[in-house]
C-alpha positions as CSV (number, residue, x, y, z in Angstrom):
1,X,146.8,38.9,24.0
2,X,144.8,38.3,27.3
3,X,145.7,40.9,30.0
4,X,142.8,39.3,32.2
5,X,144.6,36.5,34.5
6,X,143.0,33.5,34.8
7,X,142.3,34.2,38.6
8,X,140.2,36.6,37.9
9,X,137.3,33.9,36.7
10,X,137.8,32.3,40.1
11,X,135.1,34.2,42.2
12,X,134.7,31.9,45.8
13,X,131.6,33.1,46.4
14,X,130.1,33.6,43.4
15,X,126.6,31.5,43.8
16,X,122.7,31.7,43.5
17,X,121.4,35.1,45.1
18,X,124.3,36.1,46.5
19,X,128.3,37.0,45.4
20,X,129.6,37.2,49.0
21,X,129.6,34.9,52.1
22,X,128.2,37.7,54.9
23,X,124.4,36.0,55.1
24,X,122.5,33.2,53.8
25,X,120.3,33.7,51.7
26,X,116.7,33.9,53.0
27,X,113.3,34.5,52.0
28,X,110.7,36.8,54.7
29,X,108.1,34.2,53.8
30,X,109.9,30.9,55.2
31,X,110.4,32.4,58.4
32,X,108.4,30.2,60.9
33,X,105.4,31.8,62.0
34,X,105.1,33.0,66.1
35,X,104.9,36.1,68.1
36,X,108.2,37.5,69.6
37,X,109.3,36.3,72.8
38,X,107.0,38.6,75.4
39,X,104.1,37.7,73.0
40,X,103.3,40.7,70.9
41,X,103.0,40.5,67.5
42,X,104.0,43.9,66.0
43,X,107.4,45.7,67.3
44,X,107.8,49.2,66.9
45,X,111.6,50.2,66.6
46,X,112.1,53.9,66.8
47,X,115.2,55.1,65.6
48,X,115.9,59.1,66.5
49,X,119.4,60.4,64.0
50,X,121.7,62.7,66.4
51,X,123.8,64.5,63.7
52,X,126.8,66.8,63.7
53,X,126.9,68.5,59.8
54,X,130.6,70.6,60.0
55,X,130.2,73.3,58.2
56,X,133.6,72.3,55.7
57,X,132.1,69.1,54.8
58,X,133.9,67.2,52.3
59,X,132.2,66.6,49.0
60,X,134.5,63.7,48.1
61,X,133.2,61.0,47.5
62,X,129.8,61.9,47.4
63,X,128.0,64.0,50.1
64,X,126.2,62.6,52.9
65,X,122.2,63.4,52.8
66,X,121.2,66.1,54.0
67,X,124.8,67.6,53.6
68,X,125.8,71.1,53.0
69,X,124.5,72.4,49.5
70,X,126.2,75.8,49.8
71,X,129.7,77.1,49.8
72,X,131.3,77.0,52.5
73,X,130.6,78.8,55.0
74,X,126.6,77.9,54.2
75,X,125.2,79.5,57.7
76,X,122.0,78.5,56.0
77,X,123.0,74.8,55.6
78,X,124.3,74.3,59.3
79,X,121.4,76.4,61.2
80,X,118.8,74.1,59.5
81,X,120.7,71.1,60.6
82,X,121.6,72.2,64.2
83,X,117.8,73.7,64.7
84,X,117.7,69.6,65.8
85,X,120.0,69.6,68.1
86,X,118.7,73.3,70.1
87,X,114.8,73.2,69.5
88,X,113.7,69.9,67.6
89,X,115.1,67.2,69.7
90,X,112.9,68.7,72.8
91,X,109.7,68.3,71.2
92,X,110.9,64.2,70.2
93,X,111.1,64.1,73.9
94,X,107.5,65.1,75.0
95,X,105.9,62.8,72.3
96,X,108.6,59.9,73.2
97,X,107.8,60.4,76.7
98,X,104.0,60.6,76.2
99,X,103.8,57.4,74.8
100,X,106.3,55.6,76.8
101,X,108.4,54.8,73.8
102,X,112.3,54.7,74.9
103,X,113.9,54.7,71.1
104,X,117.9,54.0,69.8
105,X,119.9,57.7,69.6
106,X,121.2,56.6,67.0
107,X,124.6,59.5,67.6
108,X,127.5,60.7,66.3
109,X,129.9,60.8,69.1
110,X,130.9,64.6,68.0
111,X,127.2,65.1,69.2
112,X,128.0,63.7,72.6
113,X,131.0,66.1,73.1
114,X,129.7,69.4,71.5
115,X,126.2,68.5,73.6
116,X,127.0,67.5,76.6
117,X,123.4,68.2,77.8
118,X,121.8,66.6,75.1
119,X,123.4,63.4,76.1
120,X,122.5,64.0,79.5
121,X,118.9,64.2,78.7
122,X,119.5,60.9,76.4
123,X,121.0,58.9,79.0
124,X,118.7,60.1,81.7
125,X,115.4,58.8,79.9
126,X,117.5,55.0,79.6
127,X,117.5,56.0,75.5
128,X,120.0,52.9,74.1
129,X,123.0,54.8,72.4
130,X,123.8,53.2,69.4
131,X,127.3,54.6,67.9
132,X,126.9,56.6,64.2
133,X,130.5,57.3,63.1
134,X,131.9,60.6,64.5
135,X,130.3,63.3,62.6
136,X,128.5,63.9,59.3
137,X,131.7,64.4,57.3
138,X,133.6,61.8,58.0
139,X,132.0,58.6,56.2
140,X,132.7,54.9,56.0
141,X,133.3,54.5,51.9
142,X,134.9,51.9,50.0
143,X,137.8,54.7,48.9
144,X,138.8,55.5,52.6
145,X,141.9,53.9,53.7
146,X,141.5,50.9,56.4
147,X,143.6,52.3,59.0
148,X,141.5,55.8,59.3
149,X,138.3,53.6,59.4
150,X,139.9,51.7,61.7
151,X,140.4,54.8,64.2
152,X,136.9,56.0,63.6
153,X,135.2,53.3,64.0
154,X,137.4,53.0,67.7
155,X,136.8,56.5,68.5
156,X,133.2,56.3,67.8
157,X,132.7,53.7,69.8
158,X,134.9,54.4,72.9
159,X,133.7,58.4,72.7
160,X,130.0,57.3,73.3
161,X,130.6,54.5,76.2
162,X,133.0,57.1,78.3
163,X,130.7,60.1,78.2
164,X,127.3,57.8,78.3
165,X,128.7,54.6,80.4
166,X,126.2,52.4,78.6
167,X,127.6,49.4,76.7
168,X,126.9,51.0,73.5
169,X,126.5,47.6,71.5
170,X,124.7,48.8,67.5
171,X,126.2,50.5,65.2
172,X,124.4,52.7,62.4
173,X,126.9,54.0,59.9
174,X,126.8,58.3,58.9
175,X,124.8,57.9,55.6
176,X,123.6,54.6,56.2
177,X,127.7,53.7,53.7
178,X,130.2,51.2,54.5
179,X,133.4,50.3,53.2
180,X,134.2,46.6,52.6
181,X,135.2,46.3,56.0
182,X,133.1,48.2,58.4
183,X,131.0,45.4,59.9
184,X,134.4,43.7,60.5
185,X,135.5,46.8,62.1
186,X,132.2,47.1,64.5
187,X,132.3,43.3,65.3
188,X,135.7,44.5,66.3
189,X,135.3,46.9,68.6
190,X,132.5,45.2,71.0
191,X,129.6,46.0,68.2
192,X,126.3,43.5,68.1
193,X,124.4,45.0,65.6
194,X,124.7,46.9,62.5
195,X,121.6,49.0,60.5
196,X,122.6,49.9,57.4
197,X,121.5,46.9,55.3
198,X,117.9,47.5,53.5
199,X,117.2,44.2,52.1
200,X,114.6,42.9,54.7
201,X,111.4,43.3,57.0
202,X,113.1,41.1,59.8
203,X,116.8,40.8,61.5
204,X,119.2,38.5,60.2
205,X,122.7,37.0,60.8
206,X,125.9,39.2,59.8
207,X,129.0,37.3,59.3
208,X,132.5,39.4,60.2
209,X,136.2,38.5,60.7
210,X,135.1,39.0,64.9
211,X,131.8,37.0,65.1
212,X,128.3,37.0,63.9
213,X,126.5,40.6,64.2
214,X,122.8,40.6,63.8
215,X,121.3,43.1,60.9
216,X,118.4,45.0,62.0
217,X,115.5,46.3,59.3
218,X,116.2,50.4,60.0
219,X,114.0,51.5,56.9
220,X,115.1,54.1,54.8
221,X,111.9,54.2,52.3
222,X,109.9,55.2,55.8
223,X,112.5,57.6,57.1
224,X,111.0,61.4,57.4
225,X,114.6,62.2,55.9
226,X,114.0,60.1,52.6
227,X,110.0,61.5,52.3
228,X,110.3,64.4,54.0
229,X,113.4,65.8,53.3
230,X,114.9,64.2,49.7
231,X,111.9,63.7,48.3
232,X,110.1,67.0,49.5
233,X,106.7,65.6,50.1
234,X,104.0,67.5,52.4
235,X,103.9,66.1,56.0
236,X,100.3,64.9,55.0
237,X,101.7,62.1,52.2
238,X,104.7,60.9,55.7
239,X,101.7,60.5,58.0
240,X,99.8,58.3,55.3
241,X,103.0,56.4,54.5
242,X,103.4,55.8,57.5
243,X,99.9,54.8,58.3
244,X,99.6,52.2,55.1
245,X,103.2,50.5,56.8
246,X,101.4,50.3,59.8
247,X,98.6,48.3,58.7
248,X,100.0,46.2,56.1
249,X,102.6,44.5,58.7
250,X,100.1,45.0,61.6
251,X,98.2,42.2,59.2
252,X,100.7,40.1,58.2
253,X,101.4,39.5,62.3
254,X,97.9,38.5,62.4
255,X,98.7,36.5,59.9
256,X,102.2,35.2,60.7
257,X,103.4,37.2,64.1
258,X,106.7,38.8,64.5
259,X,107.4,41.7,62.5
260,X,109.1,45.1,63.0
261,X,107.5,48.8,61.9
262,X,111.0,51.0,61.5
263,X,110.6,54.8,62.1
264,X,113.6,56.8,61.7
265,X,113.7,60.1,63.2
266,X,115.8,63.3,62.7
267,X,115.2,66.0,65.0
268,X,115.6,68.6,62.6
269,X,113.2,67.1,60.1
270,X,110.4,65.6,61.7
271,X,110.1,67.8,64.9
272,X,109.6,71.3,63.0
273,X,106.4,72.8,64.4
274,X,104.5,71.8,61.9
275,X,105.0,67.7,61.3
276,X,105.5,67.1,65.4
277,X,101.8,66.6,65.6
278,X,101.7,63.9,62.8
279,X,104.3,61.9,64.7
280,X,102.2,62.0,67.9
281,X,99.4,61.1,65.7
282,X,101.0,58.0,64.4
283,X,102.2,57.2,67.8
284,X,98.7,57.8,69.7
285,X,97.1,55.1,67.2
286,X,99.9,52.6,66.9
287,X,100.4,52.3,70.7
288,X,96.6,51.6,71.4
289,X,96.7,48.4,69.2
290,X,96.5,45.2,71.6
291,X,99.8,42.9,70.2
292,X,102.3,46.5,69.5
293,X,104.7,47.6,71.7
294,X,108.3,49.5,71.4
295,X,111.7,47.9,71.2
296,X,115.1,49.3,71.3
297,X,117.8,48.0,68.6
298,X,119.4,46.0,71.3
299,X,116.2,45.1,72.6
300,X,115.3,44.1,69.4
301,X,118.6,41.7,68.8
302,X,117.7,39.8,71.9
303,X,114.2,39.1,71.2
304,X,115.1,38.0,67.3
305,X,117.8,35.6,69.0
306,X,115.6,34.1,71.3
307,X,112.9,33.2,68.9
């Protein structure tokens, strides 16, 4: 006896490379070659993570990186997280502002209503504020019923454009997880961009339910949280990583033009006393190179669309 129904062999879009209809499929090396827009060849796209970890997070259905370890309450846990949000975050100013970088706070809108001043600071540098779910807790997963996402993607989104007044147009999901729906959901709600996709150097068109959103290359593998953080490695081994990213796509704009160098920041990671002075570094030498300059996420949409 079958107990599989013959609809279940009918897959519409089930095809080379692919098994869904969101993007075409598209290889880095058949872009055409040219600079971006304002001629530079190289765009840096700093991304700094403002995070709210409750200290009750859920462990169901798995827990978000850099989630509490400890029983709750872990004092530990939250006090490394929140050192970010009182100490870290001030140094990622100076450096930002030394270079003349103006990055995506990338935020969870508890962030903007538990730190009212840090938002203040935020907004009064012209940093793009890019929404990032509510808090640390509460993710976008494939289990979590579409209503609830529905409200949290809403009050993500309208939290951050009434205390910021910006137009708040990217969207970077808590954990970098989405449900089936969550692009649809951001398209939705006013959203232009979404990060959470890892499968390319270079932006790309999104298909939703509401319109086309452009995906933007937010690396994980370069993120101080991934090599830093989950993987444990000394601040020495992030600034070489870091380094060799650098020059392998600073030559293949040489060779080609138009490609994006990702740095995703988290407060409470990269600005401890000790790793600040790699970022500034990095920064010092990657700013100095004729052909690089800084984008925003938004910023960066633009350009890629007028290419």
């Amino acid at each position: 006896m079958n107990l599989i129904g013959e609809e279940y062999f009918h897959y519409p879009h089930r095809r080379k490379g692919l098994d869904h209809d969101r993007f075409d499929r598209r290889y880095l090396r058949d872009l055409p070659a040219g600079n971006w827009p304002d001629g530079q060849r190289l765009k840096i796209w700093v991304t700094v993570h403002f995070e709210h970890f409750p200290m009750d997070m859920p462990s169901k259905p798995f827990v978000a990186p850099g989630g509490m370890d400890r029983p709750y309450p872990s004092v530990w846990d939250f006090s490394t997280r929140d050192y970010g949000n009182r100490v870290g975050i001030f140094r990622l100013f100076r450096v930002l502002d030394k270079h003349g970088i103006t990055p995506t706070a990338a935020m969870n809108s508890a962030v903007a209503e538990r730190y009212p001043h840090l938002l203040s600071e935020v907004v009064k540098r012209g940093w793009e504020i890019a929404a990032s779910g509510v808090d640390m807790g509460k993710l976008h997963h494939g289990q979590l019923d579409p209503a609830t996402e529905t409200a949290l993607v809403r009050e993500a989104f309208g939290t951050l454009r009434r205390l910021s007044g910006q137009a708040v147009t990217g969207w970077v999901s808590p954990a970098h997880s989405q449900s089936a729906i969550t692009p649809d959901l951001v398209a939705a709600e006013g959203g232009r961009y979404i990060a959470d996709w890892i499968n390319d150097d270079m932006p790309y068109a999104f298909r939703t339910q509401g319109g086309t959103l452009t995906q933007l290359p937010q690396s994980w593998d370069l993120s101080d949280h991934k090599i830093l953080f989950s993987q444990n490695m000394p601040i020495g081994d992030y600034e070489w990583q870091i380094n060799a990213a650098f020059d392998a796509l600073d030559a293949e704009s040489h060779e080609r033009g138009a490609r994006v160098l990702s740095l995703s920041l988290s407060p409470w990671i990269i600005a401890q006393p000790s790793r600040i002075r790699a970022l500034d570094r990095l920064l010092t030498r990657f700013m100095a190179v004729e052909g690089v300059g800084s984008t925003t996420g938004e910023g960066l949409r633009l350009s890629w669309l007028a290419r």
